[in-house]
N, CA, C and O atoms as CSV, one atom per row, in Angstrom:
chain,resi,resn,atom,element,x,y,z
A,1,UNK,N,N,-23.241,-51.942,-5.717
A,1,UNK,CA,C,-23.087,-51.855,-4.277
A,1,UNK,C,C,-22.309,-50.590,-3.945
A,1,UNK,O,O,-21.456,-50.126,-4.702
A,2,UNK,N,N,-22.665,-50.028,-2.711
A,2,UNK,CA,C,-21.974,-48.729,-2.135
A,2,UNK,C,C,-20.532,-49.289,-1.495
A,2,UNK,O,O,-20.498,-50.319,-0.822
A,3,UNK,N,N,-19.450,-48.557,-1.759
A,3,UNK,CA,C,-18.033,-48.527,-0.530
A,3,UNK,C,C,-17.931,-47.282,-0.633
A,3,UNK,O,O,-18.385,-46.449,-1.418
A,4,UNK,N,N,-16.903,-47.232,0.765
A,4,UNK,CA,C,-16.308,-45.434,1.255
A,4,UNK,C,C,-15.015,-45.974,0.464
A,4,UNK,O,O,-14.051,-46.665,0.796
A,5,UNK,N,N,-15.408,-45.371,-0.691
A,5,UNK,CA,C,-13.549,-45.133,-1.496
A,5,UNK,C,C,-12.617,-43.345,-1.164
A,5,UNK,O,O,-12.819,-42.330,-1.831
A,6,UNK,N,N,-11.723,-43.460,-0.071
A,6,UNK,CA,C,-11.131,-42.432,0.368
A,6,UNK,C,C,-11.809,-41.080,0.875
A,6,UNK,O,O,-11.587,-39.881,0.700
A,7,UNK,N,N,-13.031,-42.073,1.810
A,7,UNK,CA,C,-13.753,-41.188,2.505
A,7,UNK,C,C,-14.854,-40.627,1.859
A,7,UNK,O,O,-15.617,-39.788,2.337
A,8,UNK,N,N,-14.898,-41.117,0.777
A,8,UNK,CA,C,-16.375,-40.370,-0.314
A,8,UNK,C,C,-17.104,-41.871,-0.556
A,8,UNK,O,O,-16.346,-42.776,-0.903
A,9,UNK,N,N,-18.240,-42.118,-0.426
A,9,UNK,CA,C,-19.586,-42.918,-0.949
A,9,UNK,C,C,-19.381,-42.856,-2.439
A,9,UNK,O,O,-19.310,-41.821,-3.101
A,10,UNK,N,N,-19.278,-44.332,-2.970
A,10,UNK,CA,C,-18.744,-44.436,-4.199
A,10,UNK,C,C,-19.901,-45.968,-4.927
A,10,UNK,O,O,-20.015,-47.012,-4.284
A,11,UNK,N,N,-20.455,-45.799,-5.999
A,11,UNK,CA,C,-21.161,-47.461,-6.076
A,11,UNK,C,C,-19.909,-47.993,-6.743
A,11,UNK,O,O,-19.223,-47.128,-7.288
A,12,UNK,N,N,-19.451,-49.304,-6.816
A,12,UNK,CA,C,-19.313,-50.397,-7.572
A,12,UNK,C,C,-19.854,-51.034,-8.129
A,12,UNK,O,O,-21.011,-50.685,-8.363
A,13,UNK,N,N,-19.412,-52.248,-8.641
A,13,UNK,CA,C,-20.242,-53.326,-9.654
A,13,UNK,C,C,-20.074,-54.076,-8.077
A,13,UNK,O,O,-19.289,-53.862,-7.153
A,14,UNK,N,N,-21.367,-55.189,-8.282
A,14,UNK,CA,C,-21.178,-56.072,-6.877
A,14,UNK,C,C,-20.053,-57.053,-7.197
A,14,UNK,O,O,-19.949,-57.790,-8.177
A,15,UNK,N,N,-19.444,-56.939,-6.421
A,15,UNK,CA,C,-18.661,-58.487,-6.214
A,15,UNK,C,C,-16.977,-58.192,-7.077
A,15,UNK,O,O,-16.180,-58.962,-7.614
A,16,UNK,N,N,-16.996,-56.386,-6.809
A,16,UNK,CA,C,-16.211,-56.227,-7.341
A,16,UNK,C,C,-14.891,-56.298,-6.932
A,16,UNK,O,O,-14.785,-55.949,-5.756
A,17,UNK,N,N,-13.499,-56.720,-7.619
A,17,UNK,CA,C,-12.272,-56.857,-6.863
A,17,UNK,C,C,-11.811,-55.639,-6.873
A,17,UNK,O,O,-12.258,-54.572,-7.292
A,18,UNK,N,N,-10.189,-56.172,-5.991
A,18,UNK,CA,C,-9.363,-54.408,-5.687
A,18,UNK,C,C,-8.857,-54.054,-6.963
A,18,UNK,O,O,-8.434,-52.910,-7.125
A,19,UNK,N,N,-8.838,-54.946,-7.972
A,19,UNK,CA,C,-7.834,-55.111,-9.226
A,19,UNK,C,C,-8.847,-54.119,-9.796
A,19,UNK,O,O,-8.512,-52.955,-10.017
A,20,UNK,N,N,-10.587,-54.747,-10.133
A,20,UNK,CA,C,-11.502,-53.917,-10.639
A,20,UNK,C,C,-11.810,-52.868,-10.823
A,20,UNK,O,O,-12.320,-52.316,-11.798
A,21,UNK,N,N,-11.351,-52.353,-9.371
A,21,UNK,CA,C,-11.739,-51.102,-9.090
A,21,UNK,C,C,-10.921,-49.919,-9.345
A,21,UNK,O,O,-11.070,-48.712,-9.538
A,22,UNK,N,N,-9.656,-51.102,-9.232
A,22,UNK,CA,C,-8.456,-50.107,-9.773
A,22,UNK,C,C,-8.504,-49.514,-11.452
A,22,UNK,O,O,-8.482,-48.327,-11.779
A,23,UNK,N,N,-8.574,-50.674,-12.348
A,23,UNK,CA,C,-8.909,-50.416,-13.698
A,23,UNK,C,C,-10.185,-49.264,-13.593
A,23,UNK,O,O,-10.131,-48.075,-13.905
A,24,UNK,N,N,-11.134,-49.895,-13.145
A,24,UNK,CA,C,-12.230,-48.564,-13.228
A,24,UNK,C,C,-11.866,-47.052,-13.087
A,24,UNK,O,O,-12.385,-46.099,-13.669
A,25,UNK,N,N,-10.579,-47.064,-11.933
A,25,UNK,CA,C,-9.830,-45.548,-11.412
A,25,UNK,C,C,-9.245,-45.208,-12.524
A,25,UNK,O,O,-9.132,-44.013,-12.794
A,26,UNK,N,N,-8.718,-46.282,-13.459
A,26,UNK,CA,C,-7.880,-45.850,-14.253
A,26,UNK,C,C,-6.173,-45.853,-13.458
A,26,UNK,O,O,-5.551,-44.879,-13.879
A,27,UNK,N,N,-5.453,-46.578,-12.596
A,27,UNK,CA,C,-4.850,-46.061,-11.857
A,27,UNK,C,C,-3.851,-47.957,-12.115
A,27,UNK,O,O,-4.275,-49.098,-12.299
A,28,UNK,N,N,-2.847,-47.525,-12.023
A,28,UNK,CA,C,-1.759,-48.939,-12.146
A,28,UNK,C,C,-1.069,-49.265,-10.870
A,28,UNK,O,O,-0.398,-48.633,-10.054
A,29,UNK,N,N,-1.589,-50.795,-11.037
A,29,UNK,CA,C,-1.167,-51.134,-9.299
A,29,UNK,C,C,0.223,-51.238,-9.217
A,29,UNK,O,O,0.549,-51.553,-8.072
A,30,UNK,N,N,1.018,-51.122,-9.848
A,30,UNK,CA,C,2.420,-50.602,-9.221
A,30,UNK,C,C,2.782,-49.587,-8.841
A,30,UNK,O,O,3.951,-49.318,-8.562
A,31,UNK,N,N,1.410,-48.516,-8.734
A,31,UNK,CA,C,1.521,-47.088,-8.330
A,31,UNK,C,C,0.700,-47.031,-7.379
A,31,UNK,O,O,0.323,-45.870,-7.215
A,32,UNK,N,N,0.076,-48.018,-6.410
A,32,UNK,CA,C,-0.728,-47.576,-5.402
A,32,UNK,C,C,-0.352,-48.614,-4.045
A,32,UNK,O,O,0.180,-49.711,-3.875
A,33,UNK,N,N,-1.032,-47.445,-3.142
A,33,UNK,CA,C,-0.775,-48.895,-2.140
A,33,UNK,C,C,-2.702,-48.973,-1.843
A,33,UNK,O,O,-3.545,-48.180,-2.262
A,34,UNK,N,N,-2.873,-50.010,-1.135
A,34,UNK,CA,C,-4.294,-50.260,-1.362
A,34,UNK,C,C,-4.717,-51.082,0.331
A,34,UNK,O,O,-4.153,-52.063,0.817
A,35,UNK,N,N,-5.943,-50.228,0.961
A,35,UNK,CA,C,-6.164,-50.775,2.131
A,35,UNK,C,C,-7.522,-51.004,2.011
A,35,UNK,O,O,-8.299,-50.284,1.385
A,36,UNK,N,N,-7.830,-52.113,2.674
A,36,UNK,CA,C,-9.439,-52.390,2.797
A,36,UNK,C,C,-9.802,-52.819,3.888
A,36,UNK,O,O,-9.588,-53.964,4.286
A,37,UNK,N,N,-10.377,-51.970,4.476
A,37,UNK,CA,C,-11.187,-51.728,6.370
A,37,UNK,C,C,-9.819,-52.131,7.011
A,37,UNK,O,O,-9.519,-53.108,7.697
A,38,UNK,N,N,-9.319,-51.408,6.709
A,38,UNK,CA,C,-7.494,-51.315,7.520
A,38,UNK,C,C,-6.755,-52.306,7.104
A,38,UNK,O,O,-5.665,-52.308,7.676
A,39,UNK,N,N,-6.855,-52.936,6.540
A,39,UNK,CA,C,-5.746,-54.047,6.207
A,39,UNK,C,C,-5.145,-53.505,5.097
A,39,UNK,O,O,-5.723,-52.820,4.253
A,40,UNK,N,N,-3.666,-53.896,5.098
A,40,UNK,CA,C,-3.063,-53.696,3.854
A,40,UNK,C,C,-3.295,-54.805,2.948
A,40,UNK,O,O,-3.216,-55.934,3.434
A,41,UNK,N,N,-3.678,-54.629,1.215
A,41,UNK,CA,C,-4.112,-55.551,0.384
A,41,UNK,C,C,-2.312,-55.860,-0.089
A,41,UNK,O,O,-1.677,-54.806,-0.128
A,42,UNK,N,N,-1.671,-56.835,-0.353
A,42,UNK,CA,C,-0.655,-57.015,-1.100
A,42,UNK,C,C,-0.780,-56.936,-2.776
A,42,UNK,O,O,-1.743,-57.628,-3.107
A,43,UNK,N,N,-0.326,-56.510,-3.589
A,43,UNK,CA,C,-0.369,-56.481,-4.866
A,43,UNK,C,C,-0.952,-58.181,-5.279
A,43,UNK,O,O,-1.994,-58.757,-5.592
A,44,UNK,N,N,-0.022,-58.367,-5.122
A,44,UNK,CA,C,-0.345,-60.349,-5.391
A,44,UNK,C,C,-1.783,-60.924,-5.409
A,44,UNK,O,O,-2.333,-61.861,-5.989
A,45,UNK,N,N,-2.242,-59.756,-4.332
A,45,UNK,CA,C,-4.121,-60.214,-3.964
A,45,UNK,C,C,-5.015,-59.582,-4.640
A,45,UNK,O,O,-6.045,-60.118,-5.048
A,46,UNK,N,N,-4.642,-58.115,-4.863
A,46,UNK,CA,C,-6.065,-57.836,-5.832
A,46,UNK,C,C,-6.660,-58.201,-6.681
A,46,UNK,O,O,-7.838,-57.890,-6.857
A,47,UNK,N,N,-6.026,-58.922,-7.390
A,47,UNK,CA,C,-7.176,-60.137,-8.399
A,47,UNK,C,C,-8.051,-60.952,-7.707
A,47,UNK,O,O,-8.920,-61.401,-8.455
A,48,UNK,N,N,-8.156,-61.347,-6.439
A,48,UNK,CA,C,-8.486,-62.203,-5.337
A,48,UNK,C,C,-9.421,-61.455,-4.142
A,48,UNK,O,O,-10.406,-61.984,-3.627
A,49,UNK,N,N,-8.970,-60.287,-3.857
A,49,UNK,CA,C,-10.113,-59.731,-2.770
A,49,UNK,C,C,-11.094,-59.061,-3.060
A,49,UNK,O,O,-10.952,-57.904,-3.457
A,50,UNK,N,N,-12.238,-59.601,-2.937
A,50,UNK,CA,C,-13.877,-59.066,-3.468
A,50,UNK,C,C,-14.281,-57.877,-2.632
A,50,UNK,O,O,-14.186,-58.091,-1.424
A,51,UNK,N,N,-14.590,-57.008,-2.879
A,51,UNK,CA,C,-15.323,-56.152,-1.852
A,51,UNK,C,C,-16.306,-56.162,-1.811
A,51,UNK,O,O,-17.033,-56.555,-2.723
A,52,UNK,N,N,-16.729,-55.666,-0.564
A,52,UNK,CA,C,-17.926,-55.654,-0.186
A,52,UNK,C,C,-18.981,-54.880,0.587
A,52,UNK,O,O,-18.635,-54.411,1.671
A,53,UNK,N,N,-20.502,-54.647,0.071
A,53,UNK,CA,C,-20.765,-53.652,0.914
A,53,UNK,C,C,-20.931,-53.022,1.819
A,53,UNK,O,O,-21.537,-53.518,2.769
A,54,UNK,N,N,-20.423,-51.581,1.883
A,54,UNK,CA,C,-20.174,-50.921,3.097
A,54,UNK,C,C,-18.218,-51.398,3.441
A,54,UNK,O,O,-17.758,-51.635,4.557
A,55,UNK,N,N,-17.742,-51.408,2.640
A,55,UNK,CA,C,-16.385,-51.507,2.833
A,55,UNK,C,C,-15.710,-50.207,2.738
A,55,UNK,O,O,-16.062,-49.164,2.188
A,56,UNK,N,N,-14.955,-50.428,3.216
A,56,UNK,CA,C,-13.903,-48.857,3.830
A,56,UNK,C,C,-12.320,-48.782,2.762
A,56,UNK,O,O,-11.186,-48.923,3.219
A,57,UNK,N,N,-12.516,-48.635,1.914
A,57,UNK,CA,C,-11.331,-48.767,0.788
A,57,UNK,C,C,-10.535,-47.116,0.809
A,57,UNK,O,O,-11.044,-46.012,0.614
A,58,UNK,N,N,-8.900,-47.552,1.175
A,58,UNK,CA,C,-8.199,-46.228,0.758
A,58,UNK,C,C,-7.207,-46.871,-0.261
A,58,UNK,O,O,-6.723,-48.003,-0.243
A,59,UNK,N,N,-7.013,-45.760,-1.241
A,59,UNK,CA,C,-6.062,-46.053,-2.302
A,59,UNK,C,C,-5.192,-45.097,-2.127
A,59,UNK,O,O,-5.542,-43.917,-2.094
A,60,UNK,N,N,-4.052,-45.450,-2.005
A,60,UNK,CA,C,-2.797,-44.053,-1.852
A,60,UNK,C,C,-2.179,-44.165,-3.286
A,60,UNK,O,O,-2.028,-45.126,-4.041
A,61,UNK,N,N,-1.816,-42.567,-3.409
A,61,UNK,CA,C,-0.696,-43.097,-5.279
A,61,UNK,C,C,0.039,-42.410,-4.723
A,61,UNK,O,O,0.031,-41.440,-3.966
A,62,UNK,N,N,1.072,-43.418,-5.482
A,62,UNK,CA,C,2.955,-43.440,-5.011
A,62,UNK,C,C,3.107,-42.356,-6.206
A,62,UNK,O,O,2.864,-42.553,-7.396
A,63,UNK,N,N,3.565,-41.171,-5.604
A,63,UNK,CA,C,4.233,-39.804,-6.149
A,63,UNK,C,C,5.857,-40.031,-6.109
A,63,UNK,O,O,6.418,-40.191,-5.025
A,64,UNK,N,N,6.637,-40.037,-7.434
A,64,UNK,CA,C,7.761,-39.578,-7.084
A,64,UNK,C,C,7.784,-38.106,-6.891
A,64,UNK,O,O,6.793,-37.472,-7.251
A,65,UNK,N,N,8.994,-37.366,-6.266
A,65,UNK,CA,C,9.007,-35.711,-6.182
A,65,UNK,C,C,10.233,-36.053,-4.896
A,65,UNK,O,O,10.790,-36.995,-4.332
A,66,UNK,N,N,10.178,-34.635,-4.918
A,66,UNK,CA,C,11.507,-34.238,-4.056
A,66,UNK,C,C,11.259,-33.721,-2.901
A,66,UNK,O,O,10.118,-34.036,-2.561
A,67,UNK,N,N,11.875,-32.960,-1.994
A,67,UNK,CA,C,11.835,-32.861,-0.936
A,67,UNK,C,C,11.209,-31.358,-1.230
A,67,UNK,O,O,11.336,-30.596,-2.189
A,68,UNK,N,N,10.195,-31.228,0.491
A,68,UNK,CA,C,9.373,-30.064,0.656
A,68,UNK,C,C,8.095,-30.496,0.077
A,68,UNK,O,O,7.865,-31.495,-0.605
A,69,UNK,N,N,7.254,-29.501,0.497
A,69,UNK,CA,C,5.739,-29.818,0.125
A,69,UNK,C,C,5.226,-28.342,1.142
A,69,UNK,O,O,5.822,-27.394,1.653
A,70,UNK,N,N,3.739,-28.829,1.063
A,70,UNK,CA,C,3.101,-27.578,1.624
A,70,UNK,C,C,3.214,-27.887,3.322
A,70,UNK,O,O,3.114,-28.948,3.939
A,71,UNK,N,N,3.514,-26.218,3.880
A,71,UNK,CA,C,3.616,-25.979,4.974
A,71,UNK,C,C,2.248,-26.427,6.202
A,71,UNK,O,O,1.091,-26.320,5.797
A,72,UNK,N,N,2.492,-26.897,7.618
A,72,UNK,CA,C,1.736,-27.423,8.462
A,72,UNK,C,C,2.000,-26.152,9.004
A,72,UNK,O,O,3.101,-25.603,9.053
A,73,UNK,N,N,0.521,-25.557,9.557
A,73,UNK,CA,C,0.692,-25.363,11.178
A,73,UNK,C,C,0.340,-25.907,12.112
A,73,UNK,O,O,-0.788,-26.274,12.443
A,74,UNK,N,N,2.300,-26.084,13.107
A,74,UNK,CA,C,2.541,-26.851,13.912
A,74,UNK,C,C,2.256,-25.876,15.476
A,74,UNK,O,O,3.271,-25.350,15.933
A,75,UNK,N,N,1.032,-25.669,16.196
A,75,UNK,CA,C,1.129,-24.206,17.267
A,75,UNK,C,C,1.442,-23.415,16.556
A,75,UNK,O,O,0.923,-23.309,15.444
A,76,UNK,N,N,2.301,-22.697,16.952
A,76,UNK,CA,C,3.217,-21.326,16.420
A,76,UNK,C,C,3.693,-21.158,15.512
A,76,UNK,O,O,3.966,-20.083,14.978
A,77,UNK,N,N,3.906,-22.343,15.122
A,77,UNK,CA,C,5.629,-22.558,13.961
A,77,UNK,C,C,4.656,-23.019,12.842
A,77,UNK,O,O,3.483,-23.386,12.914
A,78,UNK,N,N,5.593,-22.872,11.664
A,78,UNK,CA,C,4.790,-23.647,10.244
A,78,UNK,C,C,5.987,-24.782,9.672
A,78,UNK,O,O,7.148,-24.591,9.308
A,79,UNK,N,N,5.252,-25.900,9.755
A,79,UNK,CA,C,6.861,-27.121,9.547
A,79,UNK,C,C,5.837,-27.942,8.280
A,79,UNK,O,O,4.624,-28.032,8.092
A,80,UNK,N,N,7.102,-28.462,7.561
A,80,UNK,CA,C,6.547,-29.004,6.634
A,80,UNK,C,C,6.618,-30.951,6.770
A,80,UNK,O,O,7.819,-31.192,6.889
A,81,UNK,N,N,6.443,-31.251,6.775
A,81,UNK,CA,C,6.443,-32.884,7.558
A,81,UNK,C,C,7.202,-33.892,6.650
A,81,UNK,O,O,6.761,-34.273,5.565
A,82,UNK,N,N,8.216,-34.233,7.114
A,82,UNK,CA,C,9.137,-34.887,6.310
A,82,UNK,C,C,10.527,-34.252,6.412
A,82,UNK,O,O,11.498,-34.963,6.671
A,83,UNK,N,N,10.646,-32.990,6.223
A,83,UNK,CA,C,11.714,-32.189,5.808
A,83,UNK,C,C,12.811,-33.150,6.355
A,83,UNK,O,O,13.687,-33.691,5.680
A,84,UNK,N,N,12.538,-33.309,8.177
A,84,UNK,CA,C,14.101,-33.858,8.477
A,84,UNK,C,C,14.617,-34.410,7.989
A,84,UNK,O,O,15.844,-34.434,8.080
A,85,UNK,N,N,13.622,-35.464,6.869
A,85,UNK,CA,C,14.844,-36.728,6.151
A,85,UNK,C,C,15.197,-35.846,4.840
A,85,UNK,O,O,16.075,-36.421,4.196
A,86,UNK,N,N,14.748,-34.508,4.184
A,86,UNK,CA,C,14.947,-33.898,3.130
A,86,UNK,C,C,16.414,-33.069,3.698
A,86,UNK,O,O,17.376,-32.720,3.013
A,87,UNK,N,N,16.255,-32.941,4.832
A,87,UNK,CA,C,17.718,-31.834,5.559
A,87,UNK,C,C,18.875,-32.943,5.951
A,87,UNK,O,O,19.926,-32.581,6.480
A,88,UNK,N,N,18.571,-34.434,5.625
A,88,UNK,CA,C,19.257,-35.251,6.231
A,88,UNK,C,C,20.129,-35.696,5.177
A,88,UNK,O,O,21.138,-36.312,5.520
A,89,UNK,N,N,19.845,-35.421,3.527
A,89,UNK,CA,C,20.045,-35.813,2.813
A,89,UNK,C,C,20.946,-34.883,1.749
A,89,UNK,O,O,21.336,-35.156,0.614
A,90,UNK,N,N,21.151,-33.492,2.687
A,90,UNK,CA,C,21.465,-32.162,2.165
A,90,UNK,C,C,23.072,-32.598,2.473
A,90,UNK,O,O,23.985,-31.811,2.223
């Protein structure tokens, strides 16, 4: 079966879970957060929620790192998004 995994057309196995899909990524669910057609999945559930086709799946991975990242342009200015809590912490 087809899902939008993070905006890209992806097949699965049918009837596949969030847990499944994760192993398939290769990716450890204490390192992701996991949404399916907007809902947040709780860790506790991905053994439990089947997907299905035409489902809308985002997987975020939890990066540790430090403060700064790449620059936005904000109008005029170039700001990097976050910083305040990185300048808050200075």
């Amino acid at each position: 079966m087809e899902i939008r995994l993070n905006g890209k057309m992806r097949e699965v196995q049918d009837r596949a879970t969030v847990r499944q899909l994760l192993d398939e990524l290769k990716l450890h669910s204490m390192r992701v957060a996991v949404q399916v057609n907007e809902s947040i999945i709780k860790r506790d559930r991905f053994d439990e929620v089947m997907l299905k086709p035409g489902d809308t799946v985002e997987v975020l991975t939890i990066m540790a790192g430090g403060c700064g990242g790449a620059p936005e342009r904000d109008g005029s200015r170039s700001v990097v998004r976050g910083q305040e809590v990185c300048d808050a912490r200075r």
